[in-house]
C-alpha positions, 0 to 999 in steps of 0.5 A: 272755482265753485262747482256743485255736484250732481245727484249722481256724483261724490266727493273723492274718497281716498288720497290717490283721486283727492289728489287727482281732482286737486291737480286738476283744480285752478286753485291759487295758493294760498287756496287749495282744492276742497270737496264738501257737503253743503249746508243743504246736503249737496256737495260742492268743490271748490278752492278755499283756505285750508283750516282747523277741524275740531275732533269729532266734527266734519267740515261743511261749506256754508252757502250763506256765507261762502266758507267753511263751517262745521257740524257733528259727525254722524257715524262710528266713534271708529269712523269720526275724526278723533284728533284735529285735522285739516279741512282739505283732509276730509276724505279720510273720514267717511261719515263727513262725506254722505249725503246725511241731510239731503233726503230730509231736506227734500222731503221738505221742499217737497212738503212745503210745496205741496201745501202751497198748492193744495192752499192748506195751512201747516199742520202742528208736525211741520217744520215751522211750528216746531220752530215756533215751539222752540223760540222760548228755549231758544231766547231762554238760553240766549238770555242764560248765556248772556247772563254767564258773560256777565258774570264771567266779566264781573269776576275778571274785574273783581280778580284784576282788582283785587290784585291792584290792591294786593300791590298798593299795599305792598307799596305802602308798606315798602314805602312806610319802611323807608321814611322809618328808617330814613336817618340809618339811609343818611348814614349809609351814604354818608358811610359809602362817602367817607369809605367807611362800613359798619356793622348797621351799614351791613345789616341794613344793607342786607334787609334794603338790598332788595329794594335798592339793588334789585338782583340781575335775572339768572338764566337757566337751560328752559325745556319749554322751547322747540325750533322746528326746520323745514319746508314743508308746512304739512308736516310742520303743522302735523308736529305740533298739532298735539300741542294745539289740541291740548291748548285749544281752550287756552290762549294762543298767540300767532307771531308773523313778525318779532316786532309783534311777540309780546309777552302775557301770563295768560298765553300758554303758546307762541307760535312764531311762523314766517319770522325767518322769511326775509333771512338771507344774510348774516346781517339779517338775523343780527337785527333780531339778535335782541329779539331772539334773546328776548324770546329766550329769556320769555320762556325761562321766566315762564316755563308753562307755555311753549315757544314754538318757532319755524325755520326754513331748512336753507336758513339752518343751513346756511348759519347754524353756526352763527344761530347757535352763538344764541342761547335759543338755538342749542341743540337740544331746542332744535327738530328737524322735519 
């Protein structure tokens, strides 16, 4: 479904006629109805993949590339979006559905035409000599863009290399303590042989104990940890959207399957969707167990990020008491939508 329309016609603007059209609209899931300005200043409706909206910035349909872009929002700071949103949402905020290029665009056409007729060439106030006067600006800050990679990527390197270092030694100086004490180790395990101790034997024990018994991690009650339940996707995506605003310059991973969590210091969230949607018995979620405790153990030993799991409500319902034989779904992690 792409329909433009005409001069004459708009966008819906308020919720009862978005949902109007978006009823009448043949759009198969995961598609839904949209309504948007073109990148030439039409406006079209169309069935898309519903997507994120940075705040202050309005959806846009690219033509050349048949999806969804985005431009500034040209309005109020009251009528600008202020949050993120969704694209299908758009017609709560007025400024992204006016016509603000159309007119430009065909003045423009208009002007072109003209000179083609006339066989005049273009004046220095047309649009293709201002063009030619920005290509230096424009390869310029190509260039300096370019260069902050660079030097972005040099210092990561440097960073990761520095830490290497910092570890090698810190094995050399580990390994240069056990050759020097190497005859006390003997007669420790000489010792512990023969049943006896001694007052060496316990010293040394006590300075070498991290190196040969490293201690079992202790697990504490993490606050990082949220269990959303329930079905509808809106909803869920409106709870926790103030968590990906605030993270949207940090790295965040998207769990489909537990088989892909993975654990890095740089994520700050883990968004884990859809891991419940193949639960219909017990049996099922005894094959995640591990993984649950694995997730939970993740956000005890990195209290800066968030987990943030979805759960049907049929699966709470049916096992809640199952699930809360694991550390991971205790009371105080669970939000009900």
């Amino acid at each position: 479904m792409a329909v433009y329309l005409g001069p004459d016609q708009a966008c819906p603007g308020d919720l009862e006629s978005w949902n109007e059209a978006s009823s009448a609209a043949p759009c198969t899931p995961p598609s839904v109805y949209h309504c948007l300005r073109t990148s030439e200043g039409s406006f079209i409706e169309t069935c898309l993949n519903k997507t994120w909206i940075q705040p202050n910035m309005c959806p846009e349909f690219n033509t050349r590339l048949r999806m969804v872009d985005v431009d500034v929002c040209k309005g109020d700071n009251s009528e600008c979006p202020g949050i993120t949103y969704w694209s299908n949402a758009v017609f709560i905020y007025p400024p992204c559905l006016r016509a603000t290029k159309d007119n430009s665009y065909n003045t423009v056409t208009e002007t072109q035409t003209n000179n083609t007729r006339t066989g005049t060439t273009p004046t220095p106030g047309d649009p293709s000599t201002d063009i030619q006067a920005l290509l230096p600006y424009i390869v310029g800050g190509a260039v300096l863009v370019a260069l902050l990679f660079v030097v972005l990527f040099v210092c990561v390197l440097r960073c990761r290399k520095r830490d290497r270092h910092r570890g090698h030694r810190h094995e050399i100086k580990i390994e240069f303590r056990k050759k020097q004490d190497i005859n006390i180790q003997d007669d420790i395990i000489s010792d512990r042989i023969n049943g006896g101790s001694s007052p060496i034997r316990e010293s040394i024990d006590a300075e070498k104990r991290p190196f040969l018994d490293p201690p079992s991690p202790v697990l504490s009650p993490a606050s990082n940890i949220t269990v959303y339940v329930g079905d509808d996707k809106d909803q869920l995506a409106q709870a926790y959207e103030p968590l990906v605003y605030e993270n949207r310059y940090d790295k965040c991973q998207f769990v489909k399957n537990l088989s892909e969590f993975k654990v890095d210091r740089w994520t700050k969230v883990y968004f884990m969707q859809d891991v419940f949607s193949h639960v219909i018995d017990r049996s099922d979620i005894d094959k995640m167990r591990v993984a649950f405790d694995e997730v939970y153990l993740a956000a005890t030993q990195q209290p800066t990020s968030a987990f943030v799991l979805e759960m049907p409500m049929m699966v709470w319902k049916n096992h809640k008491q199952y699930l809360q034989e694991m550390p991971l779904f205790q009371d105080q992690y669970i939000s009900l939508i």
